[in-house]
GUDREN-445627 format. One record per residue (C-alpha): x, y, z negated; chain. Coordinates in nm, 3 decimals, padded with zeros to 5 digits, always signed. Each point is the difference from the previous one (the first is absolute). Layout:
<recs>
      px      py      pz chaine
       X       Y       Z      A
...
</recs>
This chain:
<recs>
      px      py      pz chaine
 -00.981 -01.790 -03.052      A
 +00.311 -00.143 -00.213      A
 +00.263 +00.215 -00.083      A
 +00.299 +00.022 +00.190      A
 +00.340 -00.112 -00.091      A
 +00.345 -00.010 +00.166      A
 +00.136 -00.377 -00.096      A
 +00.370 -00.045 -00.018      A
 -00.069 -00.261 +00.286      A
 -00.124 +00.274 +00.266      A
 +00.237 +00.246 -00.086      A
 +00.318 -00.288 +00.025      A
 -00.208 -00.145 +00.359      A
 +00.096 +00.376 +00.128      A
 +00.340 +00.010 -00.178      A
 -00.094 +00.251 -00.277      A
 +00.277 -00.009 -00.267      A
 +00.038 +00.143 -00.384      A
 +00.050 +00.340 +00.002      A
 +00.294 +00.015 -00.181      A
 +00.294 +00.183 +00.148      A
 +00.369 -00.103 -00.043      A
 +00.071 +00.203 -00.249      A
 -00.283 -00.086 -00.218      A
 -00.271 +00.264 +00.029      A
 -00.341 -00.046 +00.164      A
 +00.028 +00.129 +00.385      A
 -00.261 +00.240 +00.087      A
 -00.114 +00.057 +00.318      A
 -00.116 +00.343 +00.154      A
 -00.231 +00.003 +00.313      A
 -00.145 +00.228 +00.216      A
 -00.334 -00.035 +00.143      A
 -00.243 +00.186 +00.166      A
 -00.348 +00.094 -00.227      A
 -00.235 -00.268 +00.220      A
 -00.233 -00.199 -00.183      A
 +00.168 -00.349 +00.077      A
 +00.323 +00.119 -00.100      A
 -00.132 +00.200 -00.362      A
 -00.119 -00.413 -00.068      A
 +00.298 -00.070 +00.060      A
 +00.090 +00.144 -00.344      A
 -00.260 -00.171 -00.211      A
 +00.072 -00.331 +00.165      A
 +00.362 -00.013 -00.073      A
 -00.045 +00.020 -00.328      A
 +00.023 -00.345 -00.037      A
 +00.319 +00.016 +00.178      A
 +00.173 +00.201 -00.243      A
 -00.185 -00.246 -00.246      A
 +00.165 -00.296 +00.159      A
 +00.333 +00.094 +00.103      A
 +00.090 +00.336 -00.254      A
 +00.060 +00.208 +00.366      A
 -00.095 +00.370 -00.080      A
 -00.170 +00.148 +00.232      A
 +00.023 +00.402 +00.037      A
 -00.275 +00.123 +00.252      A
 -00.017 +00.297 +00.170      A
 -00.321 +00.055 +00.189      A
 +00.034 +00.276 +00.295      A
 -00.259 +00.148 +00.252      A
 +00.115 -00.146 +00.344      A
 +00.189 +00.327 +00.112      A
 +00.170 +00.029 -00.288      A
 +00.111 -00.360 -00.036      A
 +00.145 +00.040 +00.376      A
 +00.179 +00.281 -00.054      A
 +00.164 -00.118 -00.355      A
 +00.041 -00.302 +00.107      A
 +00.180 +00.087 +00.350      A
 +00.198 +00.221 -00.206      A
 +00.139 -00.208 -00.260      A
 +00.054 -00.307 +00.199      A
 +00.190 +00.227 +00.305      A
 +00.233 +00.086 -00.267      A
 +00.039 -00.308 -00.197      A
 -00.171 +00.220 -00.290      A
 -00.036 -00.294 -00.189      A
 -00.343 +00.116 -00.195      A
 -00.197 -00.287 +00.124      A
 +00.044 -00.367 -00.020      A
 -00.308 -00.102 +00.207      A
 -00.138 +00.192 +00.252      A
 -00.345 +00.060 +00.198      A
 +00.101 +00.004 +00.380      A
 -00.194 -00.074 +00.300      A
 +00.037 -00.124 +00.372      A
 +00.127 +00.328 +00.083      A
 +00.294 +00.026 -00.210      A
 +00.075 -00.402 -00.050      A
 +00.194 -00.097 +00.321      A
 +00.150 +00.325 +00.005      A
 +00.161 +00.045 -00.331      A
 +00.087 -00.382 +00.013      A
 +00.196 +00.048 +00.267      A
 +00.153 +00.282 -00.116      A
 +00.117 -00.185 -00.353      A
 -00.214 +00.247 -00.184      A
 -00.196 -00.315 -00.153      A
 +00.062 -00.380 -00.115      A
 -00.136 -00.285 +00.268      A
 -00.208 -00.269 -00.179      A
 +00.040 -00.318 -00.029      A
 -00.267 -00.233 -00.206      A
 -00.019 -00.336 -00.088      A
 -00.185 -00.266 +00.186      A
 -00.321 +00.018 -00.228      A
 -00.081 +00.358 +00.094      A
 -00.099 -00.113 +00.327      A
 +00.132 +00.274 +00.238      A
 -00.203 -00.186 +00.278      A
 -00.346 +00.087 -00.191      A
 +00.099 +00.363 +00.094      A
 -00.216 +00.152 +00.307      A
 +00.260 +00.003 +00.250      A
 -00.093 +00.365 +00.109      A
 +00.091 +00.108 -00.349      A
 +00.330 -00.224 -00.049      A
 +00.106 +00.147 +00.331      A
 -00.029 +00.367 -00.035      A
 +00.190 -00.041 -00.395      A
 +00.279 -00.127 +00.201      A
 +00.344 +00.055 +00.212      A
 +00.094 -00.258 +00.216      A
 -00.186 -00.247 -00.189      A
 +00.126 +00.082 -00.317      A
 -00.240 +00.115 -00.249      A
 +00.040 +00.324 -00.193      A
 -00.287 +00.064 -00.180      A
 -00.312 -00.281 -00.109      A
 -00.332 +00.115 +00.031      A
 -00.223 +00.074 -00.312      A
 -00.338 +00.090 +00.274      A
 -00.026 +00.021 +00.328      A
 -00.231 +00.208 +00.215      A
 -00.177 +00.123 +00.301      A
 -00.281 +00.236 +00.063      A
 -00.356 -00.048 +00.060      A
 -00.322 +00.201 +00.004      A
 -00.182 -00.004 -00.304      A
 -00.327 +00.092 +00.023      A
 -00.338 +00.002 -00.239      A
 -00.212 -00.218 +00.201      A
 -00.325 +00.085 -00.244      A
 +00.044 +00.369 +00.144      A
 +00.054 -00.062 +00.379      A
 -00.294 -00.256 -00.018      A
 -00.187 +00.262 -00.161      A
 +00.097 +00.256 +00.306      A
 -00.058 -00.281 +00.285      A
 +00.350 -00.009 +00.072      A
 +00.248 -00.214 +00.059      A
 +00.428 -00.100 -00.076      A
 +00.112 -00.267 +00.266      A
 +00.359 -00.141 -00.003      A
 +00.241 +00.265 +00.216      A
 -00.252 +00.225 +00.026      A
 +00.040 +00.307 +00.215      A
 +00.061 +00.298 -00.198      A
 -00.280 +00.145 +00.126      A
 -00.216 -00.225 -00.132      A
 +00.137 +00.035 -00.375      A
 -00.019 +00.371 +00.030      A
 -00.356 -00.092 +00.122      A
 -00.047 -00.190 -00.293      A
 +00.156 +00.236 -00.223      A
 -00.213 +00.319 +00.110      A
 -00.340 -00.256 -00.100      A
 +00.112 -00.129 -00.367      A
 +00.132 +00.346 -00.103      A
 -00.149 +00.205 -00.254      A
 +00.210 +00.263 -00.182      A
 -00.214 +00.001 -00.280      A
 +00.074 -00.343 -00.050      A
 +00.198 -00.198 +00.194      A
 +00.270 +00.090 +00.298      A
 -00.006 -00.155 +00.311      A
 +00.380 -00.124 +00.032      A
 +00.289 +00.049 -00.255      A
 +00.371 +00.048 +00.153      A
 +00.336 +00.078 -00.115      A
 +00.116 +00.289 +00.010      A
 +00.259 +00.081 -00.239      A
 +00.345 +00.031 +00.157      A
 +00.224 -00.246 +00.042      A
 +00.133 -00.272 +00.233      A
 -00.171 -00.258 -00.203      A
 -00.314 +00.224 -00.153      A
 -00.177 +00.164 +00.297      A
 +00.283 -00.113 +00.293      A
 -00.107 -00.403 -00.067      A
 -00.333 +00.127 +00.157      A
 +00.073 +00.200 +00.222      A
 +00.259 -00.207 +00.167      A
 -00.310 -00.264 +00.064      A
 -00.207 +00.261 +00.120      A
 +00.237 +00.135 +00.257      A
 +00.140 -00.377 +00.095      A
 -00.375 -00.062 +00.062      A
 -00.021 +00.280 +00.229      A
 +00.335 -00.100 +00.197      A
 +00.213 +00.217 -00.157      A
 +00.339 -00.088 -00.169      A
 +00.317 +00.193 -00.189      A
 +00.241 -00.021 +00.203      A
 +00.072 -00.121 +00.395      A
 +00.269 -00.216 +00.095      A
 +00.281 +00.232 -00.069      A
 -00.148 +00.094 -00.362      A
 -00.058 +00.307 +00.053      A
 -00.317 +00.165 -00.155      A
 -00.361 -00.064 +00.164      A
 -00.194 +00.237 -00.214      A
 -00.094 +00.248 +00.299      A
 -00.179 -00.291 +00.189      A
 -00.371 +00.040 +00.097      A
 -00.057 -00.377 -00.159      A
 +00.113 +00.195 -00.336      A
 -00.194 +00.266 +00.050      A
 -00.340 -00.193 +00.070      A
 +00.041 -00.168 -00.319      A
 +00.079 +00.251 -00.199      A
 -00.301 +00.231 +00.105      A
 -00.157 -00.309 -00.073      A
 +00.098 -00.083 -00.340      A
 -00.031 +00.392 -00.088      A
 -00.358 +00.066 +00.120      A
 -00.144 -00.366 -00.165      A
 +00.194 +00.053 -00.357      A
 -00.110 +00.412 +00.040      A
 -00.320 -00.081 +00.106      A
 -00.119 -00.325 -00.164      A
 +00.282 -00.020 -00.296      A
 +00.007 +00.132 -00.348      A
 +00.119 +00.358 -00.086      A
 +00.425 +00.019 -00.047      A
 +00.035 -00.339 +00.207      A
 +00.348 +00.164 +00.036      A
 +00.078 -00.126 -00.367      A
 -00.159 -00.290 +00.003      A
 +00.211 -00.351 +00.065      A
 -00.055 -00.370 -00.148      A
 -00.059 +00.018 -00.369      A
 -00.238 +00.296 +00.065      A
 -00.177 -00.133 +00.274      A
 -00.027 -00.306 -00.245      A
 -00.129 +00.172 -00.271      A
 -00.276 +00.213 +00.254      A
 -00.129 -00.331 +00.098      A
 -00.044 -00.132 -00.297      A
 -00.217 +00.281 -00.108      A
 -00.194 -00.059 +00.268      A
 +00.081 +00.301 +00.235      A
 +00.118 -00.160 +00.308      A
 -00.188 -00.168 +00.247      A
 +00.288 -00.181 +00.241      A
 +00.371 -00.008 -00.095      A
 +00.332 -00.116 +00.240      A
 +00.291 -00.063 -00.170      A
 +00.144 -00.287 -00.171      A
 -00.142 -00.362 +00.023      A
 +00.157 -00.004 -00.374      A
 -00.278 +00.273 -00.143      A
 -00.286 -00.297 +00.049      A
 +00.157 -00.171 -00.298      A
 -00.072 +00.331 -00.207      A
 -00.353 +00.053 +00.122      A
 -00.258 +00.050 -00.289      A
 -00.334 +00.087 +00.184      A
 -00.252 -00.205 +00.216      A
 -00.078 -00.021 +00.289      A
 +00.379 +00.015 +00.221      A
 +00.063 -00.207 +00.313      A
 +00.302 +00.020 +00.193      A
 +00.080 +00.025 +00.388      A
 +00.343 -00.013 +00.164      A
 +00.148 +00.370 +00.087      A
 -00.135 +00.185 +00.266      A
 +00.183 +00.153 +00.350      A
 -00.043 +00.226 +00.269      A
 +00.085 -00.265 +00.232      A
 +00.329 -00.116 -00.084      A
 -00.067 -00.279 -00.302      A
 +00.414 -00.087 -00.038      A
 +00.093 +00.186 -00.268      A
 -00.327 +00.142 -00.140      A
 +00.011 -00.184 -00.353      A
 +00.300 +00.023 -00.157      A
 +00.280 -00.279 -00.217      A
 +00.178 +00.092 -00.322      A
 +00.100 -00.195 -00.305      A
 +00.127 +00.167 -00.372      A
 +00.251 -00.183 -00.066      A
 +00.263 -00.076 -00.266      A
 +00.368 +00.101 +00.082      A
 +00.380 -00.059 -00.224      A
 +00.182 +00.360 +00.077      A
 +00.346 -00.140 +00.085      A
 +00.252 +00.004 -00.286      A
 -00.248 -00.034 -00.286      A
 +00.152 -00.183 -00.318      A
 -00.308 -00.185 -00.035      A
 -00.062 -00.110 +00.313      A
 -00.014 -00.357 -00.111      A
 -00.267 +00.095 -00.256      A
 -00.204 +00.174 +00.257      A
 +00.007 -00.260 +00.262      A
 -00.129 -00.223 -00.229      A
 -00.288 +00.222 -00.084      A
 -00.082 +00.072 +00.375      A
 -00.004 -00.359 +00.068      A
 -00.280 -00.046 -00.310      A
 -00.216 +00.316 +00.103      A
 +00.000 -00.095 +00.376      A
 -00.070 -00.361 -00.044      A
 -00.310 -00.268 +00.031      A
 +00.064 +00.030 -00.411      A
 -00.082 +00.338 -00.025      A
 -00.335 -00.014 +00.230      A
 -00.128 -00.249 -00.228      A
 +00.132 +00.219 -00.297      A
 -00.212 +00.301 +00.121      A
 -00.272 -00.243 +00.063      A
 -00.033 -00.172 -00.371      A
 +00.024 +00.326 -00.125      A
 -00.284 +00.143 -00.254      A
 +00.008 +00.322 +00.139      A
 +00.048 -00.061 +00.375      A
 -00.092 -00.338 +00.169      A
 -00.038 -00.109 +00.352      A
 -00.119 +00.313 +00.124      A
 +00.319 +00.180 -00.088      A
 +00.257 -00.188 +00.131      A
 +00.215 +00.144 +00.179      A
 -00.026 -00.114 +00.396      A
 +00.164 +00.024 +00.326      A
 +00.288 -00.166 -00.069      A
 -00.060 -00.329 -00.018      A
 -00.229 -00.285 +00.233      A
 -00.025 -00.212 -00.309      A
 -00.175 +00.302 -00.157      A
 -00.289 -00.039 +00.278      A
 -00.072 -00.408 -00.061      A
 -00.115 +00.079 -00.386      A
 -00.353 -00.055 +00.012      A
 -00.032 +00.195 -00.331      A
 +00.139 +00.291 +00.206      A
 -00.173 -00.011 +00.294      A
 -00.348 -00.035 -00.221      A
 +00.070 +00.410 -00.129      A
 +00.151 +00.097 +00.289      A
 -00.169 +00.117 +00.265      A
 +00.246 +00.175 +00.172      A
 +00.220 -00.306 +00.039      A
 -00.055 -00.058 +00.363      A
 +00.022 +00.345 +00.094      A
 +00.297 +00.050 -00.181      A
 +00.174 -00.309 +00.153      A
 -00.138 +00.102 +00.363      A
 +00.158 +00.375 -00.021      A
 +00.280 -00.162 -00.128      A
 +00.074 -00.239 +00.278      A
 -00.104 +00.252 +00.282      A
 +00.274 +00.265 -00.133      A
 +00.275 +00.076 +00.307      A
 +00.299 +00.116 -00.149      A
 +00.247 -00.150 +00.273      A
 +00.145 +00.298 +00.241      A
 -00.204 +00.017 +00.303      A
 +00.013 +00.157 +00.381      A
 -00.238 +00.336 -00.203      A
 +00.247 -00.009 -00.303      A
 +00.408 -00.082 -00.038      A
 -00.039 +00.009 -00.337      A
 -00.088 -00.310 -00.266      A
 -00.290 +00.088 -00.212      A
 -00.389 +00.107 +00.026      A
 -00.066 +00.300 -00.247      A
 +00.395 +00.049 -00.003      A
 +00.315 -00.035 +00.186      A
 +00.242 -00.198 -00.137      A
 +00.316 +00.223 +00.070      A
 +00.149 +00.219 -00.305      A
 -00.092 +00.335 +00.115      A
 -00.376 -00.073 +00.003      A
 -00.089 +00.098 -00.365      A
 +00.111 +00.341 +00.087      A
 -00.166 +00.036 +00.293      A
 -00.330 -00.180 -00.104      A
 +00.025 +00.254 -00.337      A
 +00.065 +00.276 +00.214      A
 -00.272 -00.085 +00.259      A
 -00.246 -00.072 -00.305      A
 -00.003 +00.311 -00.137      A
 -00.107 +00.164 +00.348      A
 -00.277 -00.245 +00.026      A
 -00.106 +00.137 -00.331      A
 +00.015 +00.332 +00.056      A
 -00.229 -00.081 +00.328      A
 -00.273 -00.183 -00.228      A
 +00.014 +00.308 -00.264      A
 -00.052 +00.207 +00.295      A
 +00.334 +00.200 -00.092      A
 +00.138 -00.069 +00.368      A
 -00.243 -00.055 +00.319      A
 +00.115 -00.331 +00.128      A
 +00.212 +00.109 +00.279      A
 +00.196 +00.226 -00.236      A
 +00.018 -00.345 -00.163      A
 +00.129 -00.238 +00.181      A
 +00.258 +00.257 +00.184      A
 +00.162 +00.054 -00.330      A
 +00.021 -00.374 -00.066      A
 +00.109 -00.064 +00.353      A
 +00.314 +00.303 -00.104      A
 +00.060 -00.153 -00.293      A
 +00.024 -00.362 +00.101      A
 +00.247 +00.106 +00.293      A
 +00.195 +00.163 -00.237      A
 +00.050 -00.280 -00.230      A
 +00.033 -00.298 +00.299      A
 +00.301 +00.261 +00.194      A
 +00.172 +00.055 -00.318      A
 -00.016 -00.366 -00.088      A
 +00.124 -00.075 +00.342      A
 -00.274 -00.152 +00.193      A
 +00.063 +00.216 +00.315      A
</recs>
């Protein structure tokens, strides 16, 4: 595979300038990202972009709670520590709207149409985008199809959860491999993303049509006893720790038999032997996989916002696909996906990944519109500011069910309490 390089002629096709500041000295840009595999290429990649244009680049790689709440923090107060940020779907239209970040604007070669119009939509306000997409994602079941052949079992597409708890119980063997590997670590984007699936799947939702909390429900409490007796019973030991990277990490050693969670953890697969399924339900599919982006954000007022536009534009563009692709150390296989339809028609990428369709299919299905069962935009979140501190409240309950710290009724009545408390202060009702 040739080596990669970053020609003058990309980088000027996306509007990538010298990184010389006004005043002479070489502008250096500091980012934030979250520690996922995608984004740590990131790093290696844009070498060649410093190369090229003399831009500095000054990472700082968080885990994903950490990044939120630094991030949330700095930008809320116009901080000023970051120049580029990692956001999601979650926080995009929101802090957009509220000023907190820069709308984009990119020139005619990035191709804003080539974006998957799911993703484009939930990084915007009012059509205005606020953040671009550096991978895109849904969920889907991944499951080692050597080990349920091997057991007689089968993983259909929107399966009933009884039947992956079926199929769970027959691959699993402690000794060597666990039947099913959840999150569980607290957060509203570590064990909450799940969750929030799980319980759509079984007809439950946050909040009703006055926003006021839905915790107490008996469509929340089905799925919970659910998800607590099949990650208890069929999981491995401290599940209540355990979110992407170490699920990642357990599968790649071999150690787990079926995995839901991010369509994006196929690209980071390393054993034989997977196939993929679209995410289960207890009747209700609408909402049962989930749709998130990481995506690249300006904080509003930065003095080198020009500087890190033009970056963002590079590292989110049909350029920096092919980039990742020609490069010795990654290739097709590690390109970042679920961003961009163009990304799909590569034959050399659909030739190493098997996951595409899947991927694409989970993708597409995602509801993240309000509906008559929720008021609220979003699947695995609601898009209204008070949700991260209800879904981190509300996540640590769940964990404390799963460790077995708090029966589940204790549970959920403390994260009904809490959510109340938070939605009347804020307002709500």
């Amino acid at each position: 595979m040739k080596k990669m390089t970053v020609s003058a002629l990309a980088l000027a096709a996306v509007g990538v300038t010298s990184g010389a500041m006004a005043d002479g000295h070489a502008t250096e840009l500091t980012i934030a990202i979250v520690n996922n595999g995608h984004m740590i290429n990131m790093q290696t990649v844009a070498e060649a972009y410093t190369a090229e244009t003399g831009v500095a680049l000054n990472w700082v790689s968080l885990e994903e709670g950490v990044l939120r709440e630094q991030v949330t923090s700095d930008t809320a107060t116009g901080g000023g520590e970051y120049d580029i940020i990692n956001i999601g779907m979650q926080e995009a239209p929101i802090w957009g709207a509220a000023g907190w970040i820069e709308a984009l604007e990119f020139g005619a070669e990035y191709d804003i149409d080539d974006m998957l119009p799911a993703i484009r939509n939930g990084l915007s306000h009012e059509g205005t985008l606020y953040a671009a997409p550096f991978y895109g994602e849904s969920s889907m079941v991944m499951y080692r199809k050597d080990l349920t052949d091997a057991a007689g079992v089968t993983i259909s597409d929107n399966d009933s959860w009884d039947n992956i708890k079926a199929a769970a119980a027959a691959i699993h063997n402690p000794d060597e491999v666990y039947g099913v590997c959840l999150r569980g670590k607290p957060g509203w984007g570590d064990n909450m993303a799940f969750i929030t699936t799980m319980v759509n799947s079984f007809g439950g939702a946050w909040f009703d049509a006055d926003f006021r909390p839905q915790l107490d429900s008996d469509a929340w409490k089905a799925a919970i006893e659910f998800y607590v007796d099949l990650l208890g019973t069929y999981g491995p030991p401290g599940s209540e720790g355990n979110s992407f990277n170490e699920i990642l990490a357990l599968y790649n050693e071999g150690k787990c038999g079926m995995w839901i969670d991010a369509t994006i953890a196929a690209s980071f697969l390393e054993v034989d032997g997977v196939a993929y399924a679209q995410s289960p339900n207890a009747g209700n599919p609408v909402g049962a996989n989930w749709l998130w982006a990481w995506a690249m954000a300006i904080p509003a007022g930065s003095p080198n916002a020009e500087a890190a536009a033009d970056f963002i534009e590079w590292a989110t563009s049909k350029d920096y696909i092919q980039a990742v692709a020609n490069h010795p150390e990654f290739g097709w296989g590690s390109v970042p996906t679920g961003t961009r339809a163009s990304t799909y028609a590569y034959d050399e990428f659909k030739a190493v990944a098997g996951f595409a369709d899947a991927e694409m299919a989970a993708i597409e299905s995602a509801a993240p519109e309000a509906t008559d069962l929720k008021p609220y935009v979003g699947v695995q979140f609601a898009a209204i500011p008070e949700f991260p501190q209800v879904g981190s409240a509300v996540a640590q309950e769940m964990a404390a069910a799963l460790s077995g710290a708090k029966t589940v009724e204790e549970a959920l009545a403390d994260a009904q309490s809490a959510a109340d408390a938070i939605m009347s202060e804020a307002g709500y009702y």
